[in-house]
N, C-alpha and C positions, 0 to 999 in steps of 0.2 A: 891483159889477161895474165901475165906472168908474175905480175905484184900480187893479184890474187893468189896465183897457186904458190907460190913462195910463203904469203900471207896462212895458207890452209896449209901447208907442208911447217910450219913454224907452232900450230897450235898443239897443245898438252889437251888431248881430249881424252874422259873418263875407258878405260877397257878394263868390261866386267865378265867375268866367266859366270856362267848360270849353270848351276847344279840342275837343279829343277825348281819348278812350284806348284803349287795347290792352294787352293779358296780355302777359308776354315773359318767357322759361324765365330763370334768375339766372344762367346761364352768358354770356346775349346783354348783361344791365346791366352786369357786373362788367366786361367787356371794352369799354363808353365809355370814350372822350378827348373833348377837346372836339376838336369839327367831327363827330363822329357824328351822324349824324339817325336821328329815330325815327318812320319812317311811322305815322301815326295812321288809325285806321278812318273817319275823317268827309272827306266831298271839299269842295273845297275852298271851293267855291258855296254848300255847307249854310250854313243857319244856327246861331250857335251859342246853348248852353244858359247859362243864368243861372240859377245856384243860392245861397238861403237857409240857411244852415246845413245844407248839402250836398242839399239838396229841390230837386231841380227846380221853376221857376216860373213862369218866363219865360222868350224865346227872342230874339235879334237879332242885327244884324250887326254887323262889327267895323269902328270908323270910327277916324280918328286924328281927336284934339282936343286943337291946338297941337302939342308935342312927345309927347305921350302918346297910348297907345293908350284907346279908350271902346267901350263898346257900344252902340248905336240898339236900343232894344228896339220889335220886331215884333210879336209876340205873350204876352199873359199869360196864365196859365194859369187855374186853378182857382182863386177867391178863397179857399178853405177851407183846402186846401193851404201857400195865401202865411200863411195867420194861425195855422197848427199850426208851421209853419217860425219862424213870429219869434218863439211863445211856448215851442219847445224848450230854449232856456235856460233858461227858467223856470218850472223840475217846481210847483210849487204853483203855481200859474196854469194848466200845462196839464194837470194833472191832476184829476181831478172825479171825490168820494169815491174808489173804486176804480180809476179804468178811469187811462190812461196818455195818453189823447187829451184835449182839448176837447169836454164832449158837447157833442151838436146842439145843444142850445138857445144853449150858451156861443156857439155859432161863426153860427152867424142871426143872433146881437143883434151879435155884432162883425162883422159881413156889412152888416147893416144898417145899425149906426154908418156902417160906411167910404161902402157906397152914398150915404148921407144927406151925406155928406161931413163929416161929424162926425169924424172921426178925419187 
């Protein structure tokens, strides 16, 4: 178990911050230029979403730091969620015998790694 989670604490996985989004017929895409805007469903006070290999996980605000944009995160989500999201890259690790998840026991002891601050 510990080559795994060393193996999962070693991966580069993709973290996306989401604005928002919204569905739009291909007649309304095809027709941008730049300077078109695209009202997005989230106002604009929301906080926004932080995603792990597209999993939602986390949630904060949008801060600038230095010349770049960052996010302050507010809220974390589900610690089970954050550690099925990082070990999606990597099907033998999250997979056990059959199933496509981390079973429970996998994802308690790596719950509990992290709480112990072991990870």
């Amino acid at each position: 178990m510990s080559t795994d989670l060393d193996s999962i604490l070693k991966l580069d996985v993709p973290v996306i911050v989401r604005l928002g989004e919204r569905s739009m017929p291909c007649e309304d895409i095809i027709s941008w230029i730049p300077g078109s805007i695209i009202e997005l469903d989230k106002d604009a006070e929301e906080e926004l979403d932080l995603l792990i290999n597209n999993v939602a996980v986390a949630q904060g605000n949008a801060v600038k730091v230095g010349e770049n944009f960052g996010i302050q995160i507010t809220f974390v989500g589900d610690l089970r969620a954050k550690i099925e999201a990082m070990a999606e890259n990597r099907p033998q690790i999250a997979q056990s015998s059959d199933e496509s998840e981390i079973s429970d026991s996998e994802a308690d002891d790596l719950a509990a790694q992290m709480l112990a601050g072991q990870l």
